[in-house]
C-alpha positions as CSV (number, residue, x, y, z in Angstrom):
1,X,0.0,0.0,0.0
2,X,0.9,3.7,-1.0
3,X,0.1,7.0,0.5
4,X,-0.7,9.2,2.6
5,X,-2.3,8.4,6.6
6,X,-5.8,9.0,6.8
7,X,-7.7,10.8,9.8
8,X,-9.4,9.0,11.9
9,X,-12.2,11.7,12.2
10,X,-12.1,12.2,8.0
11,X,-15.4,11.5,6.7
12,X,-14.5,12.4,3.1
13,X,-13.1,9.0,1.8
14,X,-14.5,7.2,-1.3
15,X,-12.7,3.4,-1.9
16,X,-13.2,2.4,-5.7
17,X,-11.9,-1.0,-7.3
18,X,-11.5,-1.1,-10.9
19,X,-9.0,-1.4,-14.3
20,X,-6.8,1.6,-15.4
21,X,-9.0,2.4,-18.4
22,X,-5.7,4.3,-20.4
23,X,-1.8,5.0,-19.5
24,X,-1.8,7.3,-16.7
25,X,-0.3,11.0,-17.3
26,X,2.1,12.2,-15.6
27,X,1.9,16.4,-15.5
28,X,3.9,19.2,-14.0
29,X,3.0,22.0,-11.8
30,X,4.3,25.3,-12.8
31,X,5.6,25.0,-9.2
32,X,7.5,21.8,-10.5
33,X,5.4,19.2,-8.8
34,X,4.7,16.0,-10.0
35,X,1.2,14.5,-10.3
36,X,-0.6,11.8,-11.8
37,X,-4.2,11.5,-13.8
38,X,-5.7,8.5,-15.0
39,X,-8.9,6.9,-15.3
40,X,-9.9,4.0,-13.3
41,X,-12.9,1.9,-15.0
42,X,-15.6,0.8,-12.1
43,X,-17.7,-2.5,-12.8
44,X,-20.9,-2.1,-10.8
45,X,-24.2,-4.7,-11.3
46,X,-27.6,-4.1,-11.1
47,X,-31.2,-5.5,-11.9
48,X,-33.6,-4.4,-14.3
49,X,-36.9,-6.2,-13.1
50,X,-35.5,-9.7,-13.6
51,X,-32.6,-9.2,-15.3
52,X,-29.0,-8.7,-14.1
53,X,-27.2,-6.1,-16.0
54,X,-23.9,-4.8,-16.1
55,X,-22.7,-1.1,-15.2
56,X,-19.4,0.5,-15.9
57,X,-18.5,3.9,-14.4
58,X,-15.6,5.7,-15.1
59,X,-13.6,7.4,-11.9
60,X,-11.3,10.5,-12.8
61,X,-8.1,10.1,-10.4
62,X,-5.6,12.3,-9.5
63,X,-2.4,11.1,-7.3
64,X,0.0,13.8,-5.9
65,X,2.2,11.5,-3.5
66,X,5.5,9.3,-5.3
67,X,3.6,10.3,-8.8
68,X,6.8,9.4,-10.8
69,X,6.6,5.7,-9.3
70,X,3.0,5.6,-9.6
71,X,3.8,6.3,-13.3
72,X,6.4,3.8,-14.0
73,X,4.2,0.8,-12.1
74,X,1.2,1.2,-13.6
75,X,-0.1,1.2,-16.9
76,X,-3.3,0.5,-19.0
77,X,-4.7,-2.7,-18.0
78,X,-3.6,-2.6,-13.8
79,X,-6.3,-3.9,-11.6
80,X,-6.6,-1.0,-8.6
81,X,-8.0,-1.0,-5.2
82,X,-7.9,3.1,-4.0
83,X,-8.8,5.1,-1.6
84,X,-9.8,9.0,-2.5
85,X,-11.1,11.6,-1.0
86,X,-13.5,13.9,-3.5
87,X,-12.6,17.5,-4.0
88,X,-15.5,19.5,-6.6
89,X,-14.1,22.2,-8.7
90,X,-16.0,25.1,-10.1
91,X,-15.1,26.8,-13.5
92,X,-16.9,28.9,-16.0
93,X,-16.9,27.2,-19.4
94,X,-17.4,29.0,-22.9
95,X,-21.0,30.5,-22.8
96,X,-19.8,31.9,-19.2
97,X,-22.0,28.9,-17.2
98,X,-21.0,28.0,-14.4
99,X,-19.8,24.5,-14.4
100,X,-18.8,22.1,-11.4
101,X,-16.0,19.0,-11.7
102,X,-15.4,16.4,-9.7
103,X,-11.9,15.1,-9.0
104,X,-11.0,12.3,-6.9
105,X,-7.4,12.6,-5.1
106,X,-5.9,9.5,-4.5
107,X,-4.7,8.9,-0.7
108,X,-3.7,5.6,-0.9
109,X,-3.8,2.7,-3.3
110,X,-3.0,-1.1,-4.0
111,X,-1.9,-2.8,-7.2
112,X,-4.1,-6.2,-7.7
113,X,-2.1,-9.1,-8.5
114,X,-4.2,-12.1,-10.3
């Protein structure tokens, strides 16, 4: 396991388990901080009156913590358990509407090994 120590009063924590849906990217702050992106595909089931039917939900990650390992160890294809904590952005898009963004920031994870 990677990251950082949780609170034991935080109440913002989200655990997701899922596939890396595309190569992470690794990105630079102007401040010259590393951090990582990457999508992390969610498999979920439900029912639709008798049948069982098959949901996938797509989790936008971001990992600040050891990004340049994270980046070198996982690729498209990993199997992840993480735990996040959500943080909504606001932003004002073209036609000046404001617009809200969610972003999950990764606190700790686990590489799943078959």
């Amino acid at each position: 396991r990677h990251g950082e120590a949780m609170k034991e009063n935080d109440l913002n924590e989200c655990k997701f388990s899922g596939t890396i849906s595309r190569d992470p990217e690794l990105k630079q702050t102007n401040t010259l901080s590393y951090f990582v992106k990457f999508s992390l595909e969610v498999v979920h089931h439900y029912k639709k009156g008798a049948e069982e039917i098959e949901g996938k939900t797509w989790i936008d990650c971001v990992l600040w913590e050891n990004a340049e390992r994270f980046h070198e160890l996982v690729k498209k294809g990993a199997r992840l358990e993480v735990k996040t904590f959500l943080k909504i952005n606001t932003y004002m898009d073209k036609e000046n509407q404001k617009r809200l963004s969610y972003q999950f920031n990764v606190r700790d994870y686990n590489i799943i090994h078959d």
